[in-house]
TIZA-681757 format. One record per residue (C-alpha): residue number from 1; x, y, z; residue in one letter. Coordinates in pm, whole numbers, plus 50000, padded with zeros to 5 digits. Each point is the difference from the previous one (the first is absolute). Layout:
<rs>
- NUM:X:Y:Z:A
...
</rs>
This chain:
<rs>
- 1:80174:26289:64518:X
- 2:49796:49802:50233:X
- 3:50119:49635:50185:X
- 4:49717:49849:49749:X
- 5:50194:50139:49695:X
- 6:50369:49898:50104:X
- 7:49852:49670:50042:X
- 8:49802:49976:49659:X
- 9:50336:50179:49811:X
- 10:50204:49688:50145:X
- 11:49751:49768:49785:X
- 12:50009:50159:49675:X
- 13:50317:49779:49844:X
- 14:49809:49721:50082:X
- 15:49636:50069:49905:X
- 16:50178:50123:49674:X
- 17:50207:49666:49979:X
- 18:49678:49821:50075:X
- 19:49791:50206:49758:X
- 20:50230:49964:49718:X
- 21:50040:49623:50010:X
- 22:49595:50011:50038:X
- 23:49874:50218:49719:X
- 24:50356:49943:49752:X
- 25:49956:50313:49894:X
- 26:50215:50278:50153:X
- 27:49742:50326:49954:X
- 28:49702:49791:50112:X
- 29:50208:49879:50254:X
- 30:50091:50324:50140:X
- 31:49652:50148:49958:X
- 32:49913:49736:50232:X
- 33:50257:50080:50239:X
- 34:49908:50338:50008:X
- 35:49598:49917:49987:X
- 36:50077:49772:50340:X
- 37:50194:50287:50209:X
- 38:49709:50233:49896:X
- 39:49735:49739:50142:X
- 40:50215:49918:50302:X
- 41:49994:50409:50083:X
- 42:49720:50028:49972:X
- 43:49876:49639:50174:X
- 44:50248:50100:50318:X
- 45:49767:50027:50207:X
- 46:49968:49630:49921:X
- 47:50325:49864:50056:X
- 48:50083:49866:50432:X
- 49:50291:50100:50093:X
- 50:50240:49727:50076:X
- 51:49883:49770:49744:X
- 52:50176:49928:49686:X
- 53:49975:50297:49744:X
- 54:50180:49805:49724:X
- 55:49688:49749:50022:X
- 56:49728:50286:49990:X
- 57:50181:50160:49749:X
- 58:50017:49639:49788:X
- 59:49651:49972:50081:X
- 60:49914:50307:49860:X
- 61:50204:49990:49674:X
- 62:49887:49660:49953:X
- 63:49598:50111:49992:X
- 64:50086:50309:49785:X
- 65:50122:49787:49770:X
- 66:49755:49738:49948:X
- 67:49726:50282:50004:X
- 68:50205:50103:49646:X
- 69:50014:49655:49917:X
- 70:49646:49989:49995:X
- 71:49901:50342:49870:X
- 72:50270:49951:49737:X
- 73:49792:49609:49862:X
- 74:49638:50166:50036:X
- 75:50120:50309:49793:X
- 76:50175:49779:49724:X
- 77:50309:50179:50082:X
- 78:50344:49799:49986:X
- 79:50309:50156:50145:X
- 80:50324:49962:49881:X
- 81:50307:49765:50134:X
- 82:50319:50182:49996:X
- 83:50231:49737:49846:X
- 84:50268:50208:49847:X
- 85:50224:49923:50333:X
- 86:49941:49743:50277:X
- 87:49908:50131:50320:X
- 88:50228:49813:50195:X
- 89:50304:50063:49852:X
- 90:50401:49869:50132:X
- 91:50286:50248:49979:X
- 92:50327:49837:50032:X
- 93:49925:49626:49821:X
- 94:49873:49960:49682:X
- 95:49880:49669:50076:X
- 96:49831:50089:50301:X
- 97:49839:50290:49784:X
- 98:49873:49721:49747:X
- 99:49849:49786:50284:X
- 100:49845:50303:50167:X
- 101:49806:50089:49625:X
- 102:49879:49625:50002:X
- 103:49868:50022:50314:X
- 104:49841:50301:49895:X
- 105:49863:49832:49745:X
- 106:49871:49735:50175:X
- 107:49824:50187:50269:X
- 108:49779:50129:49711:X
- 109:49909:49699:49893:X
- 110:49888:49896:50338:X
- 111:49627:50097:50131:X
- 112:49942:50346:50152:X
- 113:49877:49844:50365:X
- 114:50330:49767:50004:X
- 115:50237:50273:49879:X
- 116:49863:50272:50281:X
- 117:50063:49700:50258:X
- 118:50338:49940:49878:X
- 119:50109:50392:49967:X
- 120:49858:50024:50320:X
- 121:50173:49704:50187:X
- 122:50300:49943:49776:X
- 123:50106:50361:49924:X
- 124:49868:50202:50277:X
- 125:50035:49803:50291:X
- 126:49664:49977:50119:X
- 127:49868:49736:50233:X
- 128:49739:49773:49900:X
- 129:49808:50134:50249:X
- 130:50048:50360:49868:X
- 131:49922:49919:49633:X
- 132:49716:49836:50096:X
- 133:49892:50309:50173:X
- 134:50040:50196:49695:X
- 135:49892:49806:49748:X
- 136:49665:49944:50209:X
- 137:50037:49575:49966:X
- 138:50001:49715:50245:X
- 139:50380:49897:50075:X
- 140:49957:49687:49870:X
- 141:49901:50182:49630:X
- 142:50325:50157:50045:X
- 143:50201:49693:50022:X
- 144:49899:49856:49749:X
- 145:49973:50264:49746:X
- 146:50337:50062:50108:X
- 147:50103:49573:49919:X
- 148:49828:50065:49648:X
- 149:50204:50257:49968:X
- 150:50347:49895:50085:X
- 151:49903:49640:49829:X
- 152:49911:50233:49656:X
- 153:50290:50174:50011:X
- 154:50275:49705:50079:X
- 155:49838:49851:49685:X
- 156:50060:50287:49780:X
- 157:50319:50133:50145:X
- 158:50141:49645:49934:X
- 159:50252:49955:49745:X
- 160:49981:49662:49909:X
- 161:49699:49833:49788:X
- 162:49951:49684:49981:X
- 163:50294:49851:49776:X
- 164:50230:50152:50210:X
- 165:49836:49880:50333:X
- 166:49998:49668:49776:X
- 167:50369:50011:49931:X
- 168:50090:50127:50329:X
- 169:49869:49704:50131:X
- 170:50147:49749:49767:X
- 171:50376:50182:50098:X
- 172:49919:49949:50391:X
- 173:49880:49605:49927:X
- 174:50347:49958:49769:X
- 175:50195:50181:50236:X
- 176:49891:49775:50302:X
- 177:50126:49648:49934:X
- 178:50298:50172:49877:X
- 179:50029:50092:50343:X
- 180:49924:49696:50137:X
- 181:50301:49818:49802:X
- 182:50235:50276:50117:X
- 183:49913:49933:50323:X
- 184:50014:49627:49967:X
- 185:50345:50005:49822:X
- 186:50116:50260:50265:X
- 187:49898:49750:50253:X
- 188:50153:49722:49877:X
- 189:50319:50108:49959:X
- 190:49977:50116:50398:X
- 191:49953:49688:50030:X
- 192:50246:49820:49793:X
- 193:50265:50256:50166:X
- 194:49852:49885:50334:X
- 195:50043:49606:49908:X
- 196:50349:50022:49857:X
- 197:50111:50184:50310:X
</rs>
């Protein structure tokens, strides 16, 4: 095996962690894996040495898929969303496992071109710089797809609706002047200890 294919083996985990969280769907998911090393062999020739391969790579997975995207609408075609287990998934915490399936969940919910931005930035690693790159859009589109994003999904990863934000904020407003007499009471018997002295 050639320097080129050490190199692209090292990606794999990540253009199939990438893929997966992408397409939510773990055989489409790995056909696109597996359709993006077979385009990067044979695109090689392509690729500078001693610039970033995971971004190429990204780049290349990322146009593969919108190109089945797109084939996929103008053929009336819909492809199916593996739901039967999340894709990020927690081992040891149950809890942890029930947070990672809601925000599962909500990355579904959220548009395609803020969801690629977020995979890319939040679960990757990838510059802004770099996503720009692959997603072929001005940094500044990245940015704030990427606000939109984490904006949508604080909303529907939080807990509380509005009764509870409601009663939450009564409990802070009670628990204040309470509070404010402790203190007061606190500091007047310092003081009363300080006058009878």
């Amino acid at each position: 095996m050639n320097d080129f294919g050490l190199l692209l083996e090292k990606e794999i985990p990540r253009l199939r962690r990438y893929a997966r969280a992408l397409t939510r769907d773990r055989s489409r998911a790995d056909d696109l894996v597996q359709d993006t090393l077979v385009r990067a062999i044979g695109k090689q020739s392509r690729w500078q040495c001693g610039t970033d391969l995971r971004a190429w790579l990204f780049t290349i997975m990322h146009n593969l898929n919108v190109n089945f995207v797109r084939r996929s609408a103008l053929e009336g075609r819909a492809f199916e969303v593996d739901d039967s287990r999340p894709s990020l998934t927690g081992k040891t915490d149950p809890m942890e496992t029930l947070s990672l399936r809601d925000l599962d969940r909500a990355l579904a919910q959220i548009p395609d071109e803020q969801r690629r931005v977020i995979l890319l930035i939040g679960l990757e690693g990838i510059k802004y710089e770099e996503a720009a790159a692959i997603l072929d859009v001005p940094l500044g589109t990245i940015r704030s797809r990427l606000s939109r994003a984490r904006a949508a999904l604080r909303k529907m990863m939080d807990p509380a609706d509005g009764a509870e934000t409601t009663n939450r904020a009564a409990a802070i407003s009670n628990a204040a002047p309470n509070r404010q007499r402790s203190v007061s009471e606190a500091e007047r018997t310092q003081d009363s200890r300080l006058l009878a002295a």
